[in-house]
PAPA-986333 format. One record per atom (N, C-alpha, C): residue in one letter; x, y, z. Coordinates in steps of 0.02 Angstrom, whole numbers, padded with zeros to 5 digits, always signed. Example, Ala and Ser with C-alpha at 12.3 -4.5 7.8 and 13.67 -1.06 7.14 Angstrom:
BEGIN
a+00660-00284+00390 a+00615-00225+00390 a+00660-00165+00390 s+00642-00112+00354 s+00684-00053+00357 s+00645+00002+00394 
//
This chain:
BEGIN
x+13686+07809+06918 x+13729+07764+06956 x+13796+07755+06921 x+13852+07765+06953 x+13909+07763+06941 x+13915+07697+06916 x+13976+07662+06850 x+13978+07596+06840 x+14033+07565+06895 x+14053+07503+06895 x+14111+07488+06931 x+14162+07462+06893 x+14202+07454+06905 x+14260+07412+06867 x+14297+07341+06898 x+14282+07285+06865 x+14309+07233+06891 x+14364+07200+06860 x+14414+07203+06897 x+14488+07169+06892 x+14504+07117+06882 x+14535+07061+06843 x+14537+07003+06829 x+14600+06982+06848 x+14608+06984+06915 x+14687+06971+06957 x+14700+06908+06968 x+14691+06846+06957 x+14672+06800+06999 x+14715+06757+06964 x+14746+06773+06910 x+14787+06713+06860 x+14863+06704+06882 x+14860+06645+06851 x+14940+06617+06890 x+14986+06628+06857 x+14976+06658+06795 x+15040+06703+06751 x+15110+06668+06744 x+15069+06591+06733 x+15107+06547+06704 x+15160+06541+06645 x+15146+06596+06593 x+15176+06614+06540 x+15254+06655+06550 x+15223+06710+06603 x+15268+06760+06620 x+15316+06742+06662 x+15297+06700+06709 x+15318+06670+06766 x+15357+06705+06831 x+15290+06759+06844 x+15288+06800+06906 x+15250+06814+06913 x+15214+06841+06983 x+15142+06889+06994 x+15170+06946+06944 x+15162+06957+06885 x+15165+07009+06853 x+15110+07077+06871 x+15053+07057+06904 x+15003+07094+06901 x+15028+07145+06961 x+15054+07140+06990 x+15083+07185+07041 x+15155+07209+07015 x+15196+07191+06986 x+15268+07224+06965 x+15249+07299+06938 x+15310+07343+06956 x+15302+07407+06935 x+15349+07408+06897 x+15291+07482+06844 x+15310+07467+06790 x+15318+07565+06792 x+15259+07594+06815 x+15277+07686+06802 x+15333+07720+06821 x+15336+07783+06810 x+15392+07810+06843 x+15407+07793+06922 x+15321+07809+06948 x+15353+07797+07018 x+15313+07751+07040 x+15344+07676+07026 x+15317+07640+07043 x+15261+07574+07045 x+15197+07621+06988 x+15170+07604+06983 x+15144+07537+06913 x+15125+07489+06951 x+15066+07431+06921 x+15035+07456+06849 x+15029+07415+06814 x+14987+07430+06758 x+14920+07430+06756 x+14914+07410+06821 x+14828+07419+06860 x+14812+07470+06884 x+14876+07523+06890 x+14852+07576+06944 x+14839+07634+06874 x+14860+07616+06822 x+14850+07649+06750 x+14769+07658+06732 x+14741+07583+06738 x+14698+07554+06709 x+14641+07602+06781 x+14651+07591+06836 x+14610+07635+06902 x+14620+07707+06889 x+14665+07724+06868 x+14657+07803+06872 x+14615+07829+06808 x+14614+07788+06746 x+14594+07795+06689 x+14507+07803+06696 x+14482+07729+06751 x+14422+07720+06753 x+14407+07782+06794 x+14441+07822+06878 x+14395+07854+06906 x+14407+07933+06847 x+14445+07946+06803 x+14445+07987+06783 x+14391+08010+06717 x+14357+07925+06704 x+14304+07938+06647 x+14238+07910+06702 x+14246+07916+06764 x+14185+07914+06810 x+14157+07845+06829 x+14198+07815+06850 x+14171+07736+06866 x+14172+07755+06939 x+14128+07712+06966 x+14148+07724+07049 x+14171+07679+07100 x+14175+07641+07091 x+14200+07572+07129 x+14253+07519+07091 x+14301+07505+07109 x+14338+07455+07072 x+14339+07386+07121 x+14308+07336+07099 x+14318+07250+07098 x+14370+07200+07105 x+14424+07191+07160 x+14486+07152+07142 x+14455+07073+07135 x+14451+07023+07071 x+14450+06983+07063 x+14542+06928+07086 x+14544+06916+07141 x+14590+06883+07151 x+14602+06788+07188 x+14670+06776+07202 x+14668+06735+07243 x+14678+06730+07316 x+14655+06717+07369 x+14637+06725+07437 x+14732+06741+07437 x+14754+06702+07442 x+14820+06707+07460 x+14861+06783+07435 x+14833+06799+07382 x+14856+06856+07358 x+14835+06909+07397 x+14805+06911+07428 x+14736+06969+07475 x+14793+07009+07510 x+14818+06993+07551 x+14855+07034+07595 x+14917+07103+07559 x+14953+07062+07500 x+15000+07095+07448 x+14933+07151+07423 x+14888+07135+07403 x+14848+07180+07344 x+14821+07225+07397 x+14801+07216+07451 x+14779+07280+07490 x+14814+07305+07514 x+14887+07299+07528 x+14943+07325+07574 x+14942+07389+07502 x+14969+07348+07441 x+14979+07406+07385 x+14921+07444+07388 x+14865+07434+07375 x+14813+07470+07331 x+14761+07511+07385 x+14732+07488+07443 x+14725+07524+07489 x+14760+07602+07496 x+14821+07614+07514 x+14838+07680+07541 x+14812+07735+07491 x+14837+07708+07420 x+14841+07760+07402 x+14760+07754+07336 x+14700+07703+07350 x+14663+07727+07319 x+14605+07777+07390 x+14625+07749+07442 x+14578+07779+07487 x+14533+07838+07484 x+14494+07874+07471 x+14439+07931+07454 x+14449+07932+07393 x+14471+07918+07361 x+14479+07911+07279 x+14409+07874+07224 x+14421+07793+07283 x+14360+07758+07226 x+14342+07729+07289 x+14280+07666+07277 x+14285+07634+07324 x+14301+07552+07294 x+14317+07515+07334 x+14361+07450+07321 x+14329+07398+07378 x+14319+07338+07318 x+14302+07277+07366 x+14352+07214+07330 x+14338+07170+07351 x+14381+07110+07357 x+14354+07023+07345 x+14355+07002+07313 x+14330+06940+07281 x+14373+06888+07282 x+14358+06828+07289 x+14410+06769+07285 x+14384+06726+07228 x+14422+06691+07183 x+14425+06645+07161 x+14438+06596+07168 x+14395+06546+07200 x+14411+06481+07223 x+14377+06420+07206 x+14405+06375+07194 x+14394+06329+07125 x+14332+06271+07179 x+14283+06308+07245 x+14242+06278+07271 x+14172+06313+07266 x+14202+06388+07235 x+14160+06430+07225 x+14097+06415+07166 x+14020+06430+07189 x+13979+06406+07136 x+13969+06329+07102 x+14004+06300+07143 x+14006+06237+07114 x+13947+06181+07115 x+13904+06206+07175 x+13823+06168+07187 x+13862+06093+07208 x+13817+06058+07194 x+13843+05980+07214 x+13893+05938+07182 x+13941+05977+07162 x+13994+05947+07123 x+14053+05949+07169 x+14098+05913+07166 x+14156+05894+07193 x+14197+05919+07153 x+14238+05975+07192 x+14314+05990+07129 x+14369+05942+07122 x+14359+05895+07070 x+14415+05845+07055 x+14486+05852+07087 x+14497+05793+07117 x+14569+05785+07158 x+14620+05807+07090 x+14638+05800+07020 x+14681+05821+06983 x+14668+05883+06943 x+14626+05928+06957 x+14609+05980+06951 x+14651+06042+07001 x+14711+06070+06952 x+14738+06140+06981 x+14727+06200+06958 x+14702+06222+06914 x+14700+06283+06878 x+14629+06307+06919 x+14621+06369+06893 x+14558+06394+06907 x+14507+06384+06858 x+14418+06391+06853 x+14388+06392+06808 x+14381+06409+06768 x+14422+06481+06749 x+14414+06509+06701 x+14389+06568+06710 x+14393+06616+06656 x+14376+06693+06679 x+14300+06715+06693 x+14251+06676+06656 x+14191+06694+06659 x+14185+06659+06723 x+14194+06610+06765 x+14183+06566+06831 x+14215+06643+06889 x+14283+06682+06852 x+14295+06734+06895 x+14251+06786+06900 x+14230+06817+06834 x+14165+06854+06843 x+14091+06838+06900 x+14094+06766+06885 x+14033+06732+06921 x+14062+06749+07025 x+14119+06745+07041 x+14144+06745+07095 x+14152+06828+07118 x+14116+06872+07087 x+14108+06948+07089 x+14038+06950+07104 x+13980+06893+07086 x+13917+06893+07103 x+13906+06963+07138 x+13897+06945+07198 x+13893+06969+07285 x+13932+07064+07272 x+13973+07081+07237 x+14000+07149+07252 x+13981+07162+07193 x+13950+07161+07155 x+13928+07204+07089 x+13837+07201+07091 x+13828+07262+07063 x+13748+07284+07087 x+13722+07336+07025 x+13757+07357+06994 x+13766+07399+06965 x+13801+07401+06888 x+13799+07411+06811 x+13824+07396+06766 x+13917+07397+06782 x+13926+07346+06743 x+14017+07359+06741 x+14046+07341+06702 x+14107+07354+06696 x+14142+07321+06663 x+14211+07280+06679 x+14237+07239+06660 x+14287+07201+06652 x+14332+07200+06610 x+14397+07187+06649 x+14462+07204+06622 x+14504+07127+06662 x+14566+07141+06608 x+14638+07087+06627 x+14672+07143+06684 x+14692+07112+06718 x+14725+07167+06753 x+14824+07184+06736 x+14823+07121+06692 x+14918+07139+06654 x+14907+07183+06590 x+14857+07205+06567 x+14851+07252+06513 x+14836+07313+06530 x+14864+07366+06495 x+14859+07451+06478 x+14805+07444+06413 x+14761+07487+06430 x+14687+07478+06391 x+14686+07544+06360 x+14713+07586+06401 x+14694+07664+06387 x+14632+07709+06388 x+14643+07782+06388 x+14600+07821+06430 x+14524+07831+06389 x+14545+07814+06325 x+14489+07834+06277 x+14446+07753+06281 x+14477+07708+06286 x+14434+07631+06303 x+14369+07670+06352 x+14424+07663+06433 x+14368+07694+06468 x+14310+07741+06492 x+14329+07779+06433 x+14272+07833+06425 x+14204+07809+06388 x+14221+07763+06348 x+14184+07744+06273 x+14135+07685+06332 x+14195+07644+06363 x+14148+07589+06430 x+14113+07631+06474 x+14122+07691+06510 x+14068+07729+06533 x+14028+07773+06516 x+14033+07797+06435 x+13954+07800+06420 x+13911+07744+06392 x+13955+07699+06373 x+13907+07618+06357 x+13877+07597+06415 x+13928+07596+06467 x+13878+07579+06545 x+13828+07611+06571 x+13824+07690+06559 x+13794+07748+06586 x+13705+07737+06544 x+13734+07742+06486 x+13676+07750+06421 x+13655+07721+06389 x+13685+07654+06397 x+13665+07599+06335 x+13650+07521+06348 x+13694+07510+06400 x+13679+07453+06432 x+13610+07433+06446 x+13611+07382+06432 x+13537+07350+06497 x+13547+07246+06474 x+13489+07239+06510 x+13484+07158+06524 x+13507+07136+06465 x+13481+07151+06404 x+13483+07128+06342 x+13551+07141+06279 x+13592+07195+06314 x+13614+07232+06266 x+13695+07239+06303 x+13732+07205+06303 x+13813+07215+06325 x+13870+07261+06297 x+13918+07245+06286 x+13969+07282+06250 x+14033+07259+06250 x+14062+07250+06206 x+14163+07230+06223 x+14201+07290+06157 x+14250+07317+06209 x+14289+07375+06150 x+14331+07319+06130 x+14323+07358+06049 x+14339+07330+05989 x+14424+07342+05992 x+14474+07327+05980 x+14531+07343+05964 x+14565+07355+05920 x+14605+07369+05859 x+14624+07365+05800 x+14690+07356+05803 x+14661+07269+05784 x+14716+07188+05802 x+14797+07236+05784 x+14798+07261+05739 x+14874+07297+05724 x+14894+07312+05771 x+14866+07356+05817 x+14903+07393+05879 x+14906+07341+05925 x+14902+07290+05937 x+14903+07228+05996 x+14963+07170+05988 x+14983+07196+05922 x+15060+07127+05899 x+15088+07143+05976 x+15144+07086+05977 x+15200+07086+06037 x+15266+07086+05964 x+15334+07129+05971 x+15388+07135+05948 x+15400+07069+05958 x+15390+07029+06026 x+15429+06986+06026 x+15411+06904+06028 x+15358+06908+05999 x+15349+06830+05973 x+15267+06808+05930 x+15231+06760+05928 x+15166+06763+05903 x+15113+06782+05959 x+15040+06805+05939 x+14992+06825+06013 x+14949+06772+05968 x+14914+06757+06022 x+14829+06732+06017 x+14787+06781+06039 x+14738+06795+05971 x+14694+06848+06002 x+14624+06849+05983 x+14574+06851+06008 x+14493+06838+05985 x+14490+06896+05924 x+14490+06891+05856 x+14463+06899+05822 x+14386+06937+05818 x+14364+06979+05826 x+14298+06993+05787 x+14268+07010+05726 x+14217+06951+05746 x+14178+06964+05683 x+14109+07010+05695 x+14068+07057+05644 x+14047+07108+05668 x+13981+07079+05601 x+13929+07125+05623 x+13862+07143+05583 x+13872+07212+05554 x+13833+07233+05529 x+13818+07312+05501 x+13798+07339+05541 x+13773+07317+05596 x+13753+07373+05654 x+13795+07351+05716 x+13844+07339+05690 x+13923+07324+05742 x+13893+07279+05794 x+13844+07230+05791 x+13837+07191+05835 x+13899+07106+05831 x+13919+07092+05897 x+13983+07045+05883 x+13922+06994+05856 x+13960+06950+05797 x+13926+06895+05788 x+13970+06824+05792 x+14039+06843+05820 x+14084+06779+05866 x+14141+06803+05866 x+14170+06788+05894 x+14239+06794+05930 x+14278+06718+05887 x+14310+06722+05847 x+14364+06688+05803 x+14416+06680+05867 x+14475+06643+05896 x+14514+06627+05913 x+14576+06614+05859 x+14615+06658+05859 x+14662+06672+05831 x+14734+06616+05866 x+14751+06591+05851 x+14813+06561+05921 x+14905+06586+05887 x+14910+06583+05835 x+14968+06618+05812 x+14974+06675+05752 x+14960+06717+05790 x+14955+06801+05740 x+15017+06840+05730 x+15048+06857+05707 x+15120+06887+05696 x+15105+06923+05620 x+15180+06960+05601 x+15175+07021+05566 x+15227+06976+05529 x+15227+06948+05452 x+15259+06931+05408 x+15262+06977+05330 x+15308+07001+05316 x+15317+07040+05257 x+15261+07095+05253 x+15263+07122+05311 x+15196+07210+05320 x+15123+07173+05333 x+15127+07111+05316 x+15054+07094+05343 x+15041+07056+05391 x+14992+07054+05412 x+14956+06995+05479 x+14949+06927+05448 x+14958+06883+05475 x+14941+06823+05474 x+14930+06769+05518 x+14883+06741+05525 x+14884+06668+05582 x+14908+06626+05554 x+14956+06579+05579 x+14992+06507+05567 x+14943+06468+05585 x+14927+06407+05547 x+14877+06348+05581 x+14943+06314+05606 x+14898+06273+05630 x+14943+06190+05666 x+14987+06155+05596 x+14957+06166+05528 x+14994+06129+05474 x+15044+06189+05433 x+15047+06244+05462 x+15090+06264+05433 x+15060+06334+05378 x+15004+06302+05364 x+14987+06375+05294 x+14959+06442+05354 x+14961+06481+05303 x+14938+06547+05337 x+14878+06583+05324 x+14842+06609+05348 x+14806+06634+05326 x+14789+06721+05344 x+14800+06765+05285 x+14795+06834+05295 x+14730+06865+05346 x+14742+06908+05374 x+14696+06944+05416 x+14702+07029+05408 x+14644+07051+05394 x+14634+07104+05376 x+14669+07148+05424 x+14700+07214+05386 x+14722+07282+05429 x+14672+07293+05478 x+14608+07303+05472 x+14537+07348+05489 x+14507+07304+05547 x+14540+07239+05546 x+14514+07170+05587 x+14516+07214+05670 x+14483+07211+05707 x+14463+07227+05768 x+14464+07137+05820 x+14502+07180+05882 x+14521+07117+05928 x+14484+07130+05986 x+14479+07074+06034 x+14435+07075+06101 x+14512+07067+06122 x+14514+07114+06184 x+14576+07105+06220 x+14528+07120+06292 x+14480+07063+06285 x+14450+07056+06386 x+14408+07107+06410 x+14401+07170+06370 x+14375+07218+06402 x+14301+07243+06387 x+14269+07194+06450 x+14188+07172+06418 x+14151+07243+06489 x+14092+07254+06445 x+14046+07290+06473 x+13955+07253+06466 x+13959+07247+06543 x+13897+07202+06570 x+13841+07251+06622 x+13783+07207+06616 x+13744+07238+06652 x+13733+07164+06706 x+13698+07196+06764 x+13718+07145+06817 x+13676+07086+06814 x+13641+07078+06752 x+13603+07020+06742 x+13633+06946+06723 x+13692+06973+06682 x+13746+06916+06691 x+13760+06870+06735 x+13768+06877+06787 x+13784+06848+06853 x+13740+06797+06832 x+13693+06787+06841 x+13623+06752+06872 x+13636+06709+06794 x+13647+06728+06725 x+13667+06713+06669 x+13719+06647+06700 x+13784+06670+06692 x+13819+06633+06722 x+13826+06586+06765 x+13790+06585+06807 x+13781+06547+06872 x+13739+06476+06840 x+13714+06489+06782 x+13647+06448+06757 x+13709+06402+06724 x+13741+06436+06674 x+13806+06415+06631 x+13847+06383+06644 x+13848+06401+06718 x+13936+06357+06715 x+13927+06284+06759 x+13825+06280+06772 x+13819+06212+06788 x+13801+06174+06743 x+13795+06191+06673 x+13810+06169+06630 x+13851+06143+06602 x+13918+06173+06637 x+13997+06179+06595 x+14013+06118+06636 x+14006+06120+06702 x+14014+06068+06751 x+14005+05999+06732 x+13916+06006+06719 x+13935+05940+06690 x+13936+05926+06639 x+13960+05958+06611 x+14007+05927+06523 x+14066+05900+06563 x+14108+05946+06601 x+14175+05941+06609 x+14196+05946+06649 x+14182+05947+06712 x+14205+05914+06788 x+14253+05871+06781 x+14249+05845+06745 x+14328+05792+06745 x+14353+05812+06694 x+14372+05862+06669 x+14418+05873+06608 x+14460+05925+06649 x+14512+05917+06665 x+14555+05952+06720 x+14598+06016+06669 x+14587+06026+06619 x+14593+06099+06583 x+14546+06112+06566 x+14494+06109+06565 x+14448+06138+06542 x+14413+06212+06570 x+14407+06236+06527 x+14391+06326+06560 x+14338+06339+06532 x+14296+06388+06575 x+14235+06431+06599 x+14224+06479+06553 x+14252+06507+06483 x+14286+06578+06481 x+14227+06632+06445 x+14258+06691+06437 x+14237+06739+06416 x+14181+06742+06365 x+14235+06726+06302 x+14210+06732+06234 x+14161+06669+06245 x+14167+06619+06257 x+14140+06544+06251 x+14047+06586+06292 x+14041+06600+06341 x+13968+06622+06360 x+13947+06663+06317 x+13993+06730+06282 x+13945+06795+06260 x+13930+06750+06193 x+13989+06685+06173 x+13935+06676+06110 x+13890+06631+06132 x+13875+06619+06164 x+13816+06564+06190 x+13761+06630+06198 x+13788+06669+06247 x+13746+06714+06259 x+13698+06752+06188 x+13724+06745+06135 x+13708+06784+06083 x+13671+06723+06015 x+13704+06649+06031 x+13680+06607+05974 x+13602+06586+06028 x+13590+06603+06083 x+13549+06565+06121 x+13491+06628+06128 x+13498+06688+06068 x+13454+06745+06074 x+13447+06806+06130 x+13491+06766+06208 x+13458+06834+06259 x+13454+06891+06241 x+13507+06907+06201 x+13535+06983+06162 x+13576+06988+06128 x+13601+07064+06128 x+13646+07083+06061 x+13718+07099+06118 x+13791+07101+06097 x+13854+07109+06118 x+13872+07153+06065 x+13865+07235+06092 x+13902+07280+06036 x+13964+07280+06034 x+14003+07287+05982 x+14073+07292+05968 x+14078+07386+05958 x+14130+07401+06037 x+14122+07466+06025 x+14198+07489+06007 x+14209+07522+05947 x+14282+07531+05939 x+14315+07607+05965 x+14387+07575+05993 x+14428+07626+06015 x+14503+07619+05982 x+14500+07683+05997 x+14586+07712+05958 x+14633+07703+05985 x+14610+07677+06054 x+14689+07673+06116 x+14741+07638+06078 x+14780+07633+06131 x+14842+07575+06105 x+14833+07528+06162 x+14839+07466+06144 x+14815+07400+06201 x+14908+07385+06209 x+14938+07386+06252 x+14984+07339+06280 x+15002+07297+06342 x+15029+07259+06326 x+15007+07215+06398 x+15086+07158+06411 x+15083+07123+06448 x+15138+07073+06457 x+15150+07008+06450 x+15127+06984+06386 x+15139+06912+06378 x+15196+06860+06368 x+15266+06920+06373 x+15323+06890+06362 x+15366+06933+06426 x+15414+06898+06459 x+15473+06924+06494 x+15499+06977+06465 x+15519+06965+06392 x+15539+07028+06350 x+15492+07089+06321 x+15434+07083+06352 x+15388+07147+06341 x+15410+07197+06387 x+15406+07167+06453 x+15402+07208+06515 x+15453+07275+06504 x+15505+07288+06477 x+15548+07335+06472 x+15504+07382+06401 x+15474+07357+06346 x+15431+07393+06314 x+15363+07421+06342 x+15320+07371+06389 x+15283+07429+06443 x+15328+07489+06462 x+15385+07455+06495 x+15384+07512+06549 x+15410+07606+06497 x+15430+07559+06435 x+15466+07627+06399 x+15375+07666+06374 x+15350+07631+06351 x+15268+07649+06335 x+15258+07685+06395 x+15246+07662+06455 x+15222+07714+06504 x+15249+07792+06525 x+15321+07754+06510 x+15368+07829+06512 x+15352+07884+06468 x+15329+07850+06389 x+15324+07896+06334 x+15236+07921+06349 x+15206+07893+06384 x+15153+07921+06381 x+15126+07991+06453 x+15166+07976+06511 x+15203+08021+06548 x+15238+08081+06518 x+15274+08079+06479 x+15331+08130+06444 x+15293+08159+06394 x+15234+08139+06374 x+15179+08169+06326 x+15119+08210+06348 x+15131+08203+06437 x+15104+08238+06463 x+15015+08206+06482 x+15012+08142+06461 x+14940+08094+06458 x+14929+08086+06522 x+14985+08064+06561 x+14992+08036+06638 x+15023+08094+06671 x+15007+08104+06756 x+15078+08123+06788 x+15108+08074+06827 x+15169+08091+06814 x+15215+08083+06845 x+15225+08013+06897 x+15177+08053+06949 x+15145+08020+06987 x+15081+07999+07004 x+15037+07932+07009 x+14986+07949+06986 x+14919+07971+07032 x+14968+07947+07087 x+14919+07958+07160 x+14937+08004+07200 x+14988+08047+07187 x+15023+08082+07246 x+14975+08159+07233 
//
């Protein structure tokens, strides 16, 4: 069974302050999603997942429709902050969404089959997705997940500090937590996180990052669904409070269900967390086109 790939479109890209997830960025045209889709059907995924917002629906299929048509197949998910919620009321001062794992949970219904998950403003690269479809193909099951490893060096931004999950690893590369990094930058050739008081603290060259790109088997769901009525009522009235990623797989892993392998890849991770990136994507995509990785065009 082919894996699928699910899209994490649904964010309000508050930082950037545009639907960035749709801006083109390739030679002709193209999304940094349509990078991330050609990458997956080319290491054999078969279906791709748009995790979005209802309102967004019409923009994302006008684009992505024509030109994935006989290519993959494609379904469509909403994120809506009524979704999964059981007998809870979504607080009148509550605007954000739940959070990414609450988005995963809102994929329930179109995933059947192992997959994986992605941001949809990041370039992951072609060797990520190969490494996610033989982990999906061969290795996966109920007990046993996966998130590619990154090597935190290749993930700086030129142009300001990142927050980035940290991994920490076993001897048999099993994750044993996700560290939250919140200000990482490159001072005198080395890495360092800034705390809130000012000191720093060094972070290894060799340090490996979660940049979102988790590989699940479809037992999660049902995982999740258990979780986030949990999360509910902790925090139904805490109007930031989020659902997320890292926060379940380590629950998922201090609470025994299983192991979360840390699988490492060589790609280069870039993505858009600053206004002033977007012109370094687009030169990255160019150079990786002109290297002959991409064509040209990627659908024509």
């Amino acid at each position: 069974m082919k894996p699928t790939l699910v899209i994490m479109a649904a964010g309000m890209a508050s930082r950037y302050g545009s639907m960035k997830q749709i801006q083109q960025f390739g030679p002709s045209g193209e999304t940094i999603m349509d990078y991330s889709i050609f990458d997956a059907i080319k290491a054999g995924f078969g279906k791709v997942v748009f995790i979005i917002r209802r309102d967004f629906a019409d923009d994302f299929k006008n684009i992505f429709e024509p030109k994935l048509k006989g290519k993959i197949l494609t379904d469509y998910v909403f994120q809506e902050m009524s979704a999964y919620i059981g007998n809870h009321a979504v607080p009148t001062d509550r605007t954000k969404p739940w959070g990414t794992s609450h988005a995963i949970l809102c994929a329930k219904d179109a995933v059947n089959e192992p997959f994986a998950v992605i941001n949809a403003d990041d370039f992951y690269g072609s060797d990520a997705f190969q490494k996610a479809n033989n982990f999906l193909r061969n290795v996966c099951k109920d007990d046993e997940y996966g998130l590619i490893g990154y090597e935190l060096a290749k993930t700086l931004s030129a142009h300001g500090t990142v927050s980035r999950g940290v991994c920490e690893v076993d001897e048999q590369n099993n994750l044993v937590a996700i560290n939250e990094r919140l200000k990482i930058y490159r001072e005198n050739g080395s890495m360092v996180d800034e705390q809130p008081d000012g000191t720093k603290i060094p972070i290894p060259e060799d340090a490996k990052a979660s940049m979102n790109f988790w590989c699940f088997n479809p037992s999660l769901l049902s995982y999740l669904e258990t979780e986030f009525q949990l999360f509910l009522n902790e925090n139904i009235n805490s109007p930031k409070a989020e659902f997320l990623i890292p926060v379940t797989a380590d629950h998922f892993i201090k609470e025994g269900k299983g192991v979360i392998k840390v699988i490492p890849t060589s790609a280069h991770w870039f993505g858009v967390t600053y206004k002033e990136d977007a012109p370094v994507v687009k030169e990255n995509l160019h150079q990786l086109v002109s290297e002959g990785l991409y064509p040209n065009s990627l659908w024509s």
